[in-house]
VONUSE-87789 format. One record per residue: residue in one letter; z, y, x of N, C-alpha, C in turn. Coordinates in steps of 0.001 Angstrom, whole numbers, padded with zeros to 6 digits, always signed. Example, Ala and Ser with C-alpha at 12.3 -4.5 7.8 and 13.67 -1.06 7.14 Angstrom:
BEGIN
A+007800-005690+013190+007800-004500+012300+007800-003300+013200 S+007080-002250+012850+007140-001060+013670+007870+000030+012900 
This chain:
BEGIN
X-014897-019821+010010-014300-019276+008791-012998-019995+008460 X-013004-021351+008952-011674-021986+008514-010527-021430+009744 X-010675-021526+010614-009639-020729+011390-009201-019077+011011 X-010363-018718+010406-009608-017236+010001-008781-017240+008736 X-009264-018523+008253-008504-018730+006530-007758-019068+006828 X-007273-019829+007601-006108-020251+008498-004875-019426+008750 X-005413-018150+010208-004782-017565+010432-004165-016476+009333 X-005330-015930+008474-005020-014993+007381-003779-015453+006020 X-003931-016966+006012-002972-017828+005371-001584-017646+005811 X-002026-017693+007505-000025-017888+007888+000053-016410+008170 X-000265-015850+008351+000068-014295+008372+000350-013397+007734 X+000126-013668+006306+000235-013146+004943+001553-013872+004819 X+001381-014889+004600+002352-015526+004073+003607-015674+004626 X+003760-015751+006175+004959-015177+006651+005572-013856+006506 X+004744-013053+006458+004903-011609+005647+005780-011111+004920 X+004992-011717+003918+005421-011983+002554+007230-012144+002864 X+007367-012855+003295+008641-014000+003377+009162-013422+004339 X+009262-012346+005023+009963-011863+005760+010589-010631+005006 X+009184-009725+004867+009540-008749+004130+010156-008853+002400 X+010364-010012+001574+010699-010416+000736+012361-010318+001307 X+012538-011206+001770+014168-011750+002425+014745-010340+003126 X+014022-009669+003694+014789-008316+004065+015380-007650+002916 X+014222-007391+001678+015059-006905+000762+015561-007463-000366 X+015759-008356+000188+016368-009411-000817+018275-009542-000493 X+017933-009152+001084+019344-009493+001445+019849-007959+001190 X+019168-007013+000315+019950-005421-000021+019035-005051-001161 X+018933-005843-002072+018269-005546-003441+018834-003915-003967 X+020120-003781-003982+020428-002480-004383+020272-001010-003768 X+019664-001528-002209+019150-000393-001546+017481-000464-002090 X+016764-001407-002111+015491-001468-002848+015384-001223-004135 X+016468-001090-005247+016084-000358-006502+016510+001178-006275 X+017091+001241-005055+016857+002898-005075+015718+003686-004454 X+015426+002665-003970+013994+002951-003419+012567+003322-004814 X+013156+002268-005540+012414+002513-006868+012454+003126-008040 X+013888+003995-007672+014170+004985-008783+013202+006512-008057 X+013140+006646-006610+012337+007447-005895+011064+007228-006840 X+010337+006036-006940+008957+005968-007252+008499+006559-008797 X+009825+005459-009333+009956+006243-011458+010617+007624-011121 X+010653+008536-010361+010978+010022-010497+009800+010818-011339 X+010205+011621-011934+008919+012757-012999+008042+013098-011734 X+008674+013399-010667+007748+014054-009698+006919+013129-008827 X+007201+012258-009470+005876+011163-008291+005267+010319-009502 X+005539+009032-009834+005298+008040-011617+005482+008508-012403 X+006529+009752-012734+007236+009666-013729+007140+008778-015146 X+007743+008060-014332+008237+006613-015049+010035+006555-015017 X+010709+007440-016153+011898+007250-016360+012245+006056-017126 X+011179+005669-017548+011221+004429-018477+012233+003306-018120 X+011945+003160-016756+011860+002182-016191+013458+002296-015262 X+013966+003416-014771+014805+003492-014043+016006+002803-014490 X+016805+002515-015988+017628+002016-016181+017372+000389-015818 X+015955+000227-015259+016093-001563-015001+015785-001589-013649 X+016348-000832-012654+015256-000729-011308+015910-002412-010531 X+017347-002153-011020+017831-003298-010116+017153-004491-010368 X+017088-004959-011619+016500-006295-012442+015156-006298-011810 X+014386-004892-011656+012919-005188-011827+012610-005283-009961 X+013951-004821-009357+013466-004553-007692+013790-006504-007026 X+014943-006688-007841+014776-008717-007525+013793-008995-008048 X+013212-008818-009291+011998-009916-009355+011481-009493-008353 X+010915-008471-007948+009822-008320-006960+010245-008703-005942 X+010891-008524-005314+011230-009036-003771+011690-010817-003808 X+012228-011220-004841+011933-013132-005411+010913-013461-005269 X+009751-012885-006041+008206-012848-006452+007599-012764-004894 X+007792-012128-004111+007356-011892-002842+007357-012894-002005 X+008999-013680-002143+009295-014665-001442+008736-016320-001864 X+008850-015527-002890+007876-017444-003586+006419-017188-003218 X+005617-016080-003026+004150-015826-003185+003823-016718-001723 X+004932-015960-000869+004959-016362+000807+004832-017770+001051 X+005516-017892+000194+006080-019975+000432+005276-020165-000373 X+004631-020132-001079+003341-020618-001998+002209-020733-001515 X+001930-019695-000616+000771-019624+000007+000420-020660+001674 X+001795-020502+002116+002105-021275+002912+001789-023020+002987 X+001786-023140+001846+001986-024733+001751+001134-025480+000754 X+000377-023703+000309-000881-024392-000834-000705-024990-002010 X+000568-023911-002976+001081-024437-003858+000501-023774-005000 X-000182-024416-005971-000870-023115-007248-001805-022440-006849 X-002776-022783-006493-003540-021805-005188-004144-020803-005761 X-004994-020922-006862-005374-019666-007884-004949-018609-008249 X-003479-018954-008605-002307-018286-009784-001999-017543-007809 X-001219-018261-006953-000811-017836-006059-002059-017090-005402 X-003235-017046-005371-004147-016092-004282-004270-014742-005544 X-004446-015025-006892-004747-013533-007315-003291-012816-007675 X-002434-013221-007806-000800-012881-007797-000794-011777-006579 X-000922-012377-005266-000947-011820-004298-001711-010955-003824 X-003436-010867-004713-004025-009610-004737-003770-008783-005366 X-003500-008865-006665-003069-008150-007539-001890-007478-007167 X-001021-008142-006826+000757-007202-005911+000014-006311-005377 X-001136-006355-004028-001427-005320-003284-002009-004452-003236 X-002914-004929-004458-003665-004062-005030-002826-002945-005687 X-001843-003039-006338-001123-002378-007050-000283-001528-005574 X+000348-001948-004484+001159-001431-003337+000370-000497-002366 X-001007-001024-002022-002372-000311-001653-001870+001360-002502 X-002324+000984-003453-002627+002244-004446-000923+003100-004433 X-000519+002157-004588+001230+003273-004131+001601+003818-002969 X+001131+003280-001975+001450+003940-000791+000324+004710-000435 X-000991+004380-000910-001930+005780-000828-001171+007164-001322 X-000988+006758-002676-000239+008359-003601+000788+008928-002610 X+001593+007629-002507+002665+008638-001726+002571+009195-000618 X+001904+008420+000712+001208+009218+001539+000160+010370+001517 X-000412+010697+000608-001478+011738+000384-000914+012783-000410 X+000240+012426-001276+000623+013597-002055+001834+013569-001309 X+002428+012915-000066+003965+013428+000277+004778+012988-000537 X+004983+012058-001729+005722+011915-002284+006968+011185-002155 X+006843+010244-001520+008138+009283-000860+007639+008983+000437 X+008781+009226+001313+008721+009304+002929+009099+008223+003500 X+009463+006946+002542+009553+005419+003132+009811+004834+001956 X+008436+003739+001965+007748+003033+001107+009275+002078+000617 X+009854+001395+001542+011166+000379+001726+010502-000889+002105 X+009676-001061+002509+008725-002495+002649+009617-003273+003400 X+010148-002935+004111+011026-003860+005092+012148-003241+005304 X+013127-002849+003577+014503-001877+003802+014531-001096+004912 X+015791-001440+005407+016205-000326+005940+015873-000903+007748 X+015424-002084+007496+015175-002741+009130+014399-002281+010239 X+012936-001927+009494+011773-001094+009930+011724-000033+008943 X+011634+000925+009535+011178+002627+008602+009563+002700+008941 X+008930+003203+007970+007417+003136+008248+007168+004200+007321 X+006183+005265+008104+005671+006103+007590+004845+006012+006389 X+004319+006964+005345+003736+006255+004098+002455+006152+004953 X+001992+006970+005772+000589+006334+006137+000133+005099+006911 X+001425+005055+007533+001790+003367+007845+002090+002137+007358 X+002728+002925+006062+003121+001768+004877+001509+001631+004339 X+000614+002600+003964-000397+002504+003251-001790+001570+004415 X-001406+002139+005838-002213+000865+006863-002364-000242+006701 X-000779-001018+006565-000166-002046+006227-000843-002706+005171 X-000779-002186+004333-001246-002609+003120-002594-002838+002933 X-003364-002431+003864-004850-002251+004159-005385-003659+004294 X-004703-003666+005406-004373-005154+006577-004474-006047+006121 X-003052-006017+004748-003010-007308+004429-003792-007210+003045 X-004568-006243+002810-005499-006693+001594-006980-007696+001914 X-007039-006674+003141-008384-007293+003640-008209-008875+003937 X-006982-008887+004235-006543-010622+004660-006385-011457+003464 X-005940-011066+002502-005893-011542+001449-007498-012184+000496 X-008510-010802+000427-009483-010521+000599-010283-012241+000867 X-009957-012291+002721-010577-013511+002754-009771-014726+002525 X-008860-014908+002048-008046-016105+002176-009144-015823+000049 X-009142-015368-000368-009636-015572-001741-011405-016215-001607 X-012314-015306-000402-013393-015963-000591-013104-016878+000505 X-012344-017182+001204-012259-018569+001641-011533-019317+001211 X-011453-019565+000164-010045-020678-000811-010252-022072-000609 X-011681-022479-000613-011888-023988-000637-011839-024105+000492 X-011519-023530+001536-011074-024167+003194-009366-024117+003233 X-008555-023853+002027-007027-023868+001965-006805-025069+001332 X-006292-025999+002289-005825-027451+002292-004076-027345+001754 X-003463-027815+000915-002357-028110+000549-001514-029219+001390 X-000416-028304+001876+000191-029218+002771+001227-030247+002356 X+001693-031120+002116+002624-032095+001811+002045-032766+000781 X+003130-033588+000258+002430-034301-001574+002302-033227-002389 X+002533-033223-003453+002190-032732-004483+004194-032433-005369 X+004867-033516-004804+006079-033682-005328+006542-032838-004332 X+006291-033151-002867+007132-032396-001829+006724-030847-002065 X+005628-030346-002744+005045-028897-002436+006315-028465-003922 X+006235-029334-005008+007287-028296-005669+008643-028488-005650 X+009119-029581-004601+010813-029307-004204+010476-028678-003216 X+009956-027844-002417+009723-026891-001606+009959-025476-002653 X+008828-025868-003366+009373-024141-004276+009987-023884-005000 X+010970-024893-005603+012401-025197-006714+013510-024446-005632 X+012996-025202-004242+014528-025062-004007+014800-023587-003183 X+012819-023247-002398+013024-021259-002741+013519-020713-003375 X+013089-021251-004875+013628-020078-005761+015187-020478-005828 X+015578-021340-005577+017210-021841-006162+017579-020865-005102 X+017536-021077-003070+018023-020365-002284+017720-018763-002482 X+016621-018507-003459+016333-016416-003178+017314-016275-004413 X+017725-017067-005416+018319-016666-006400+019959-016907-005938 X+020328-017472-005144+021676-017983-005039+021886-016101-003746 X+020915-016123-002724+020944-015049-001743+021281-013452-002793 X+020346-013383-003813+020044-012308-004471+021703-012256-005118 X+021972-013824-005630+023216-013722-006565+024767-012847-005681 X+024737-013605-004277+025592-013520-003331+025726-012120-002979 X+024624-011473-002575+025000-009915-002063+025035-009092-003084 X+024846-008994-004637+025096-008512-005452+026589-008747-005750 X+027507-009448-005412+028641-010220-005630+029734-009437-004374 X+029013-009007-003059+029766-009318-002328+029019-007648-001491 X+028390-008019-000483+027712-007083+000807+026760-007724+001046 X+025289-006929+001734+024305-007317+002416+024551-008330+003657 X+024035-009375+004061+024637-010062+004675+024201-009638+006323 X+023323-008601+006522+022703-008109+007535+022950-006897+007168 X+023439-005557+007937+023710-004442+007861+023021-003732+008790 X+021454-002914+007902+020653-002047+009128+020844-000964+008796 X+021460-000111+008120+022235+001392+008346+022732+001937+009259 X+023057+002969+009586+023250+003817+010207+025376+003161+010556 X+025808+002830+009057+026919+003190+008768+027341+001318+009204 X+026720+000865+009751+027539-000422+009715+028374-000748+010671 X+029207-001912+010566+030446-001856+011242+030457-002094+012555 X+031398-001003+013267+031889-000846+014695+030882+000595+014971 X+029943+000825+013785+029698+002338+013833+030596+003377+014215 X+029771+004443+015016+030934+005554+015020+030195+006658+014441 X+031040+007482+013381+030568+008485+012453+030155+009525+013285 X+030975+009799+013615+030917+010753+014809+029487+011134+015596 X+029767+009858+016026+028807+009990+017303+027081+009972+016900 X+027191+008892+015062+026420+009217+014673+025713+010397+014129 X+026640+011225+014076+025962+012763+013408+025299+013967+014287 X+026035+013277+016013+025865+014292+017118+024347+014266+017730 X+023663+015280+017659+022491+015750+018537+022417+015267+020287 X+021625+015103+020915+021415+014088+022381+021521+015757+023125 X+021786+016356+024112+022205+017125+024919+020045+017373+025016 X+019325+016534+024877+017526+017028+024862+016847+016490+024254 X+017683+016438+022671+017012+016246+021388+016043+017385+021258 X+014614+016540+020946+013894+017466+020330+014019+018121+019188 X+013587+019765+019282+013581+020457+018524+012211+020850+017643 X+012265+021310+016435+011705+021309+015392+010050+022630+015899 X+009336+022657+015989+008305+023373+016317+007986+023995+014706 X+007885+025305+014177+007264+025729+013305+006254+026806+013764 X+004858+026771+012913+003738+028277+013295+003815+029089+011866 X+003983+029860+012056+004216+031404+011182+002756+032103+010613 X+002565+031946+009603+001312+032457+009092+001442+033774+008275 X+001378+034924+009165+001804+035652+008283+000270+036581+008079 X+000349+036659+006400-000722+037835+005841+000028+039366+005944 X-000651+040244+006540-000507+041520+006429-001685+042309+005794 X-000972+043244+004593-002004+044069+003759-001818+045259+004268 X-003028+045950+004981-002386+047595+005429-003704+048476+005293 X-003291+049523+003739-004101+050352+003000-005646+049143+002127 X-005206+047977+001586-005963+047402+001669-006808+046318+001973 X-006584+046499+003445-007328+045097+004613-006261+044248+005085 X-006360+043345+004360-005635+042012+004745-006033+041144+006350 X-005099+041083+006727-005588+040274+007975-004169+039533+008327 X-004619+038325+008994-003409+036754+009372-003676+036644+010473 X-002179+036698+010743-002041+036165+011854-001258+035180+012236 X-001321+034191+013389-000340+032982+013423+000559+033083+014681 X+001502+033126+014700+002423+033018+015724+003464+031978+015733 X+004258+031744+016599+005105+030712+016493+006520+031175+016905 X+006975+032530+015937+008373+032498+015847+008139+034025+015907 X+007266+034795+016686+008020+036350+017029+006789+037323+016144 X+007767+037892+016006+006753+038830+014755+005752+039665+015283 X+004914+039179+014328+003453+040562+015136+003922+041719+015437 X+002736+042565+016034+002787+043652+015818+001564+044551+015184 X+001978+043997+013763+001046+044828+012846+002005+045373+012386 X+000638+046172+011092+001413+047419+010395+001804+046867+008809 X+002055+047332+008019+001893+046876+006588+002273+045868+005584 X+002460+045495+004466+003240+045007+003618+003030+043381+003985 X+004008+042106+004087+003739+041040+004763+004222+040059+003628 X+003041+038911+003844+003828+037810+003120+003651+036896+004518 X+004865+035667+004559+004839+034834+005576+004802+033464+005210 X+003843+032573+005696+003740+031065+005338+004201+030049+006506 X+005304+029259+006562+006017+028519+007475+005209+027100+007419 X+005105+027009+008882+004309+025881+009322+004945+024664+009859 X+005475+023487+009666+006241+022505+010769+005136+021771+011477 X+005216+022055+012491+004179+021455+013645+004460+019981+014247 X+006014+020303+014308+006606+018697+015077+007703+019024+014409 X+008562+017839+014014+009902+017291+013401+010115+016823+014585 X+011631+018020+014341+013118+018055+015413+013695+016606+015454 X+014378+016240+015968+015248+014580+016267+016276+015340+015260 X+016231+013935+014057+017623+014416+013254+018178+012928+013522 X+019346+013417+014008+020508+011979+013656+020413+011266+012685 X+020781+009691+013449+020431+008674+011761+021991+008771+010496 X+022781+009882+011298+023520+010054+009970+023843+011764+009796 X+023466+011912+009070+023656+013563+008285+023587+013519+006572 X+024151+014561+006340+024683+014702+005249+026361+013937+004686 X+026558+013777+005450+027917+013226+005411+029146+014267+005480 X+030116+014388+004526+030719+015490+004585+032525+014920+003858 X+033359+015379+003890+034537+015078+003210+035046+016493+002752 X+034627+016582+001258+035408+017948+000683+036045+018173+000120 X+036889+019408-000024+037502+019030-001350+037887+020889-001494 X+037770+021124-002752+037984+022288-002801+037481+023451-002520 X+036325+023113-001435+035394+024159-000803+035917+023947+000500 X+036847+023035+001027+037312+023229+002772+036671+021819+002850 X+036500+021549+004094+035675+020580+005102+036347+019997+005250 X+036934+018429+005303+037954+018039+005924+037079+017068+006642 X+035936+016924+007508+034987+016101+007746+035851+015895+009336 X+036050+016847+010128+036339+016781+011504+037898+015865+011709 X+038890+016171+010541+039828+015720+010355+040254+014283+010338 X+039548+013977+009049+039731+012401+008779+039057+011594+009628 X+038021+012228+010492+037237+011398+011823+037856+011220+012385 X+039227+011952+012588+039889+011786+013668+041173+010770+013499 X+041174+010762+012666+042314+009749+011649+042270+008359+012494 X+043597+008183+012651+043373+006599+013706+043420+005149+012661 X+044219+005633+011520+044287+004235+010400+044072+004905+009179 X+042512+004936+008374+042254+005469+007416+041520+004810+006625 X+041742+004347+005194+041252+003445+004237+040377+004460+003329 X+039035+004270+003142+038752+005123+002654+037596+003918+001042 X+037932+004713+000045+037703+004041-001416+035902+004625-001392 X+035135+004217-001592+033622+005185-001622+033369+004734-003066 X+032800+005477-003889+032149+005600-005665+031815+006685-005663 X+030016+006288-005176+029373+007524-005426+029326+008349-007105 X+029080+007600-007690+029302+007901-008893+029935+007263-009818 X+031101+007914-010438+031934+007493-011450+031931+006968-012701 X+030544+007648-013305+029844+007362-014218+028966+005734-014187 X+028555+005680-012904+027685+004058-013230+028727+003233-012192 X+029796+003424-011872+030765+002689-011466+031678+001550-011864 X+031568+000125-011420+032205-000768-011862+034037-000807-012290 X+034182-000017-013492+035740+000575-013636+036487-000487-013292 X+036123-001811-013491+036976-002726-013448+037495-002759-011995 X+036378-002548-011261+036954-002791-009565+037980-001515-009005 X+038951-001062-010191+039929+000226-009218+040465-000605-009611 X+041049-002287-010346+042358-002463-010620+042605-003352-009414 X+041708-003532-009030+042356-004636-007702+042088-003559-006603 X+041523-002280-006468+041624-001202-005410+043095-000912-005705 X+043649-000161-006757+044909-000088-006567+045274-000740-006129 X+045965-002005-006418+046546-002737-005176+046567-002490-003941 X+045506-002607-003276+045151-003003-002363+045618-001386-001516 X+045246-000131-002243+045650+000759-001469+047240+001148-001601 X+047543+000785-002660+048842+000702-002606+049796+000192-001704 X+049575-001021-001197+049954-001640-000172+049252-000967+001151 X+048307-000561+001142+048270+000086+002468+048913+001497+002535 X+049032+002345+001773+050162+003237+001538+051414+003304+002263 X+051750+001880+001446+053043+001412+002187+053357+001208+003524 X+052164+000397+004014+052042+000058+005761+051650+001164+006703 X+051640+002394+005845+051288+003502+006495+049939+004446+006548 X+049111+003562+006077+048027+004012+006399+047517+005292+005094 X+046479+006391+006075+045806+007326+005186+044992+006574+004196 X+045144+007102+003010+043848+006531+001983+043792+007494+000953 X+042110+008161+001149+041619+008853+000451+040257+007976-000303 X+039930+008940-001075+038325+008263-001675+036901+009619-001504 X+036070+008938-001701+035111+009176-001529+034023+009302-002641 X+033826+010593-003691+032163+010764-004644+031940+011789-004108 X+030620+011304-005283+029927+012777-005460+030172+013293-007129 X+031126+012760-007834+031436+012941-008919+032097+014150-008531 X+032231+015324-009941+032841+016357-009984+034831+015843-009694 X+035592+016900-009466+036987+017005-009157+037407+016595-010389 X+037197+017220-011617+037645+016806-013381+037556+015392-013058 X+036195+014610-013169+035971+013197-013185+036586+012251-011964 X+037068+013105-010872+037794+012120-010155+038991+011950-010131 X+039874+013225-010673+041095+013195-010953+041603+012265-012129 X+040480+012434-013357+040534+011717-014517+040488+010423-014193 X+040011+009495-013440+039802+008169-013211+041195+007832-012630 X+041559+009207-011540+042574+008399-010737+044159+008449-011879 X+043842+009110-012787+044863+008864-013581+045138+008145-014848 X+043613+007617-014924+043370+006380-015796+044248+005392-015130 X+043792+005169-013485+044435+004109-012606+045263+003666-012212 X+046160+005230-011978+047360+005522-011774+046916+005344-009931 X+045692+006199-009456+045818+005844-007763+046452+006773-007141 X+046855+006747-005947+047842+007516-005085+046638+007864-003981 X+045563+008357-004562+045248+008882-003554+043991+009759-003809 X+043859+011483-003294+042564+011998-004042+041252+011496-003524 X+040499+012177-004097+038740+012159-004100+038341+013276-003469 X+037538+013137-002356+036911+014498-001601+035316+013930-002196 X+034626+015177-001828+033032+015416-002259+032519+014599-000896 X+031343+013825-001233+030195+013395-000202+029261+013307-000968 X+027985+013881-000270+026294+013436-001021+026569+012152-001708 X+025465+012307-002794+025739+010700-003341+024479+009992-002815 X+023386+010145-001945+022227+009703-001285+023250+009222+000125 X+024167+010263+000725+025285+009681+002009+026067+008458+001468 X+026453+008545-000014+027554+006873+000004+026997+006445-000332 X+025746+006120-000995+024786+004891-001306+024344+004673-000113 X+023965+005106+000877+023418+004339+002604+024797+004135+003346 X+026146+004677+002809+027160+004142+003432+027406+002591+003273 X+027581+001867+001924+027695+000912+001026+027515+000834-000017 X+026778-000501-000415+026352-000393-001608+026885-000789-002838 X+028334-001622-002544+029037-001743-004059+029973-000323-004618 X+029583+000116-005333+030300+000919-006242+031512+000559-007690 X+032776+000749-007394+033422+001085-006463+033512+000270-004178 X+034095+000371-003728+033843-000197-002660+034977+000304-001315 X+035418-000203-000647+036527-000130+000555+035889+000246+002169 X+036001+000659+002287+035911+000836+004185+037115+001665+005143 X+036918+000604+006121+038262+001183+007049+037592+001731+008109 X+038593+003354+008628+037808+003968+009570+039208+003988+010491 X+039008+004376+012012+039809+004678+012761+039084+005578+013897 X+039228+006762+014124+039076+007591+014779+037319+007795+014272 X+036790+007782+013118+035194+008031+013115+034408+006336+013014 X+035395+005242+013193+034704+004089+013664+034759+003230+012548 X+033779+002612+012207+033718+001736+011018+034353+000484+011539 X+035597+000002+010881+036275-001534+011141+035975-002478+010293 X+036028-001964+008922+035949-002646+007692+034863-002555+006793 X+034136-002871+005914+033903-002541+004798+033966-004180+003860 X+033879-003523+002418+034225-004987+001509+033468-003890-000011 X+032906-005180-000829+033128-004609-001955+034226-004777-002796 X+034302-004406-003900+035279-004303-004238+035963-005793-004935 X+035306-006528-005307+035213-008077-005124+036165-008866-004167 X+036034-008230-002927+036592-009171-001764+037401-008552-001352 X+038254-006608-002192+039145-006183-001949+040131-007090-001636 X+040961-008104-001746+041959-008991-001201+041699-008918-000231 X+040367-009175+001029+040057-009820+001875+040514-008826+003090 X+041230-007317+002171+041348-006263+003846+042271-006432+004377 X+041706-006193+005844+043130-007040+007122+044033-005790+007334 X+044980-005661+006785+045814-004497+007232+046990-004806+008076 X+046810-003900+009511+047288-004473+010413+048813-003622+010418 X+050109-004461+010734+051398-003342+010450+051566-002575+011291 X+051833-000960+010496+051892+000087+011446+053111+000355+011431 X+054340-000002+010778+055738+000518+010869+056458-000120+011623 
């Protein structure tokens, strides 16, 4: 029993501390993960959405101290029912969402590992049951170091998850597992494999004729019955979709998506939304595109804010450069500071910065 309290100890607890620090190093991709959960159509818990960011660091902090707590046998009480209680509560969330379909990735480990909800809800199984015995085996959990060394061990966790949490809120994720990160090609990301699988659907169609209803199932070509039809669409297997779609550059109702891919020196501004956008960060974007203006380079921007609201900002700003349409689910997995900079050349990601470290873009002379 002490070797399984053992193993169940470091296994949890590295866990913990892995999957903590993943989303710790992209807290703002994990409170969007949690505005998914407070949606009317799954928690509806709107309550809560104006604090997702505040409430998605504690948790992923909380995660990382539970890890290192458990690890080293710090608080052992407070730390073993803390840690049932989290899963108990994550258990029960990734059941809902797997059984009712409601969110199609839990975020347990951002954007690093994708896990199905019935995988996220496995997971969670795993480590309950492990948890489970690390609780009725507690008096075989030995505390490792002094007593002084176990809490400058967890002072200076929390000092490093709070200084990490402080830093990429300040700046960029310091690990980039998107689709969109740099030396990406847009392009190539959006293109289908020459024997990408395709999407399998079965066709359920009811036919009423004088009366007698009868179904039939086919997989694409229409019966040959008689009589008035309703049809129920089946997905059997999910087609290979590229890890980037929905990505678009509009403006006006024309596409300019093929265009600006092709663009060899193009600065492009991303603010998905204008409305929860840091206004302060267009005064050092001006600059910054201003001067690239000068050196030649294309610079457009990037919402999903209406044309009124992007024109209006850019003339608050005085910027020299318009706003085309993109999903606002596409520039939140592009980057996550809003406002925010990225340099493309031919489709290829060179740059990105938030808007913070706007000074920091290398603009190379084109005249």
């Amino acid at each position: 029993m002490k070797y399984i309290v053992t193993f169940s100890r470091i296994f949890v607890g590295v866990l913990f501390i892995i999957s903590g620090l993943i989303k710790l190093n992209d807290p703002v991709g994990f409170s969007f993960k949690l505005k998914d959960y407070f949606a009317p159509d799954v928690l509806n818990l709107e309550i809560f959405i104006p604090f997702t960011l505040a409430i998605a660091i504690f948790i992923v902090i909380f995660e990382v101290m539970l890890g290192v707590m458990l690890l080293i046998g710090y608080a052992k009480k407070f730390t073993i029912w803390s840690s049932l209680l989290m899963i108990v509560f994550f258990t029960f969330l990734t059941f809902y969402s797997a059984f009712f379909n409601k969110v199609t990735d839990c975020g347990c480990f951002g954007d690093a590992v994708k896990l199905t909800p019935w995988e996220s809800f496995t997971k969670d199984v795993v480590l309950l049951i492990l948890l489970l015995i690390i609780y009725f085996g507690r008096a075989d959990i030995k505390p490792l170091f002094t007593s002084n060394g176990r809490k400058v061990i967890v002072y200076v966790s929390f000092i490093g998850c709070m200084f990490l949490g402080y830093h990429v809120l300040q700046h960029l994720p310091l690990i980039d597992f998107r689709p969109y990160k740099i030396e990406a090609n847009i392009t190539e990301g959006m293109a289908y494999p020459p024997n990408a699988p395709k999407p399998i659907f079965e066709y359920h169609w009811t036919f009423n004729n004088n009366g007698i209803e009868k179904t039939v199932i086919t997989l694409g070509d229409f019966p040959t019955e008689e009589g008035d039809y309703t049809v129920e669409t089946v997905m059997l297997q999910k087609g290979y979709e590229p890890p980037i779609h929905d990505f678009t550059m509009e403006r006006d109702g024309e596409d300019f998506t093929s265009v600006f891919l092709e663009e060899e020196n193009l600065i492009v501004i991303v603010a998905y939304s204008l409305s929860n956008s840091e206004k302060e960060g267009f005064v050092p974007i001006k600059r910054i595109t201003d001067t690239a203006i000068k050196e030649g380079y294309q610079v457009i921007g990037l919402s999903a804010s209406s044309k009124e609201v992007t024109e209006a900002l850019a003339e608050e700003f005085q910027l020299n450069f318009e706003f085309y349409f993109c999903d606002e689910t596409a520039l939140k997995t592009i980057i996550r500071s809003n406002p925010s900079i990225m340099e493309l050349q031919k489709g290829t990601i060179l740059q990105k910065l938030h808007w913070n470290d706007s000074e920091e873009l290398k603009l190379k002379p084109l005249k």
